[in-house]
N, C-alpha and C positions, 0 to 999 in steps of 0.2 A: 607294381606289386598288387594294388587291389586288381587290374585285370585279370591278371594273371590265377588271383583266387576264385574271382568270380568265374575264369573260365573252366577251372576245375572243381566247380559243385556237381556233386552227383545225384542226378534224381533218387527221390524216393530217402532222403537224409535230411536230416531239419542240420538247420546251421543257427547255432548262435550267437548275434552279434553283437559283443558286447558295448561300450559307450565310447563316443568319442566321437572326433573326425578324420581320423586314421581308419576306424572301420566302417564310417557313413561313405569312404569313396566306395570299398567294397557294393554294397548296395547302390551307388551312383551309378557304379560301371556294371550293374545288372538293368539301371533307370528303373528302378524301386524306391521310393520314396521311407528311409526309417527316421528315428527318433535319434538327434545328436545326444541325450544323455539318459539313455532310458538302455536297457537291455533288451533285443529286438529277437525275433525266429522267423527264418526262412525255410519252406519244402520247396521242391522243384522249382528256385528264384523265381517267387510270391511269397510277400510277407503273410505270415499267417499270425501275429502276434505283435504288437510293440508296447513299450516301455511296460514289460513282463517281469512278475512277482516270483520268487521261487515257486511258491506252489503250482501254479500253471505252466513256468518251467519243466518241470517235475513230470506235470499231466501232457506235455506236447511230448517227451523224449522218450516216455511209456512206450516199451516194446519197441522203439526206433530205434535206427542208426544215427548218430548224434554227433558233432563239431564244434567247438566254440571256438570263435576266430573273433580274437580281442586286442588290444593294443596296451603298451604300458601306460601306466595312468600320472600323468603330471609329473611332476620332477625328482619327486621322492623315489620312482624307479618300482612302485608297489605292481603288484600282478593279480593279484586276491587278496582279498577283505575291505578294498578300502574305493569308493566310488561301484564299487560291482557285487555287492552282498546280495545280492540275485543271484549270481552267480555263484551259487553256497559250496558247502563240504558234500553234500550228499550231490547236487549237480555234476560237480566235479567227480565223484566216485562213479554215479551210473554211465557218464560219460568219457571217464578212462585218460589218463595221462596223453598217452599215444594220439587220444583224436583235440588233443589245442593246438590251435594255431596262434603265437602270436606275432605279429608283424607291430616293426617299431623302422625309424630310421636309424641310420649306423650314429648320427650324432647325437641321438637321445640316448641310447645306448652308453657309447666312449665318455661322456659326459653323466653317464650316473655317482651322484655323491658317494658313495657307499662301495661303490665297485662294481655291484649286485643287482638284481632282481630282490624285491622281498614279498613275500607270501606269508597272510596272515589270516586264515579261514576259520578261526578258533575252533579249528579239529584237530588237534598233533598228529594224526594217522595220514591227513592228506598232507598236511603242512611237509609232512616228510616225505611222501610219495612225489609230491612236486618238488622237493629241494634237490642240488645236484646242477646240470647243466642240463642246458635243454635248448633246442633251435632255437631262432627270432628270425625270421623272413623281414631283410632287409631291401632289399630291391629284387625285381623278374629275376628268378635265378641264384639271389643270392641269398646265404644264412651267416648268421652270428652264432656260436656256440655263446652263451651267456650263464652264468652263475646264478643259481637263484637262493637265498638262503631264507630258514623257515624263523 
């Protein structure tokens, strides 16, 4: 699944990697060295930022084409607000529903308390743009339609 990501970056687009070790293989299978709990940004797979603040977020995706490719965070099954507040309301609005990737395993997934994805970016405007169903890239090939609610 991370190859597969990493083989599909396109030059001249910053990728933002959100935390964890679901998207540190991402950056392994480029042999880029990121940050396990920090939010990290890649152009042309070269880091060009780690363990990134929204404001410099903000100033790297100015006038670029943007991605954030993040993984579900711990067991609570959360997506935003909670471990990734770098990853803000306004990050998420310049960078558009359409370009997240998130990749999880199908057992983290099937095994969420709640049922759900939960999203909590104390913006109601995004919180609902992201709620709904939305892919989860669970293995080369494969997708989860998953539930996210706000």
């Amino acid at each position: 699944m991370a190859r597969q990501i990493a083989k599909g970056m396109r030059d001249g687009q910053v990728y933002i990697l959100g935390p964890g070790t679901t998207t540190r293989r991402v950056a392994e299978a480029l042999g880029i060295k990121t940050t396990l709990l920090g939010v990290d940004a890649l152009l042309d797979r070269e880091v060009i930022g780690l363990d990134l603040d929204e404001k410099t977020l903000l100033s790297i995706i100015e006038g670029r084409r943007a991605e954030i490719v993040f993984s579900v965070l711990g067991g609570q099954g959360s997506l935003f607000g909670r471990g990734n507040q770098q990853i803000s309301a306004e990050v998420i609005r310049r960078v558009g529903r359409d370009n997240i990737k998130i990749i999880s395993t199908a057992e983290k997934l099937i095994n969420l308390p709640s049922g759900a994805l939960q999203v909590d970016t104390g913006d109601a405007e995004i919180d609902a743009i992201m709620a709904g169903y939305i892919p989860v890239i669970t293995a080369p090939g494969r997708t989860m339609l998953v539930k996210v609610r706000a």
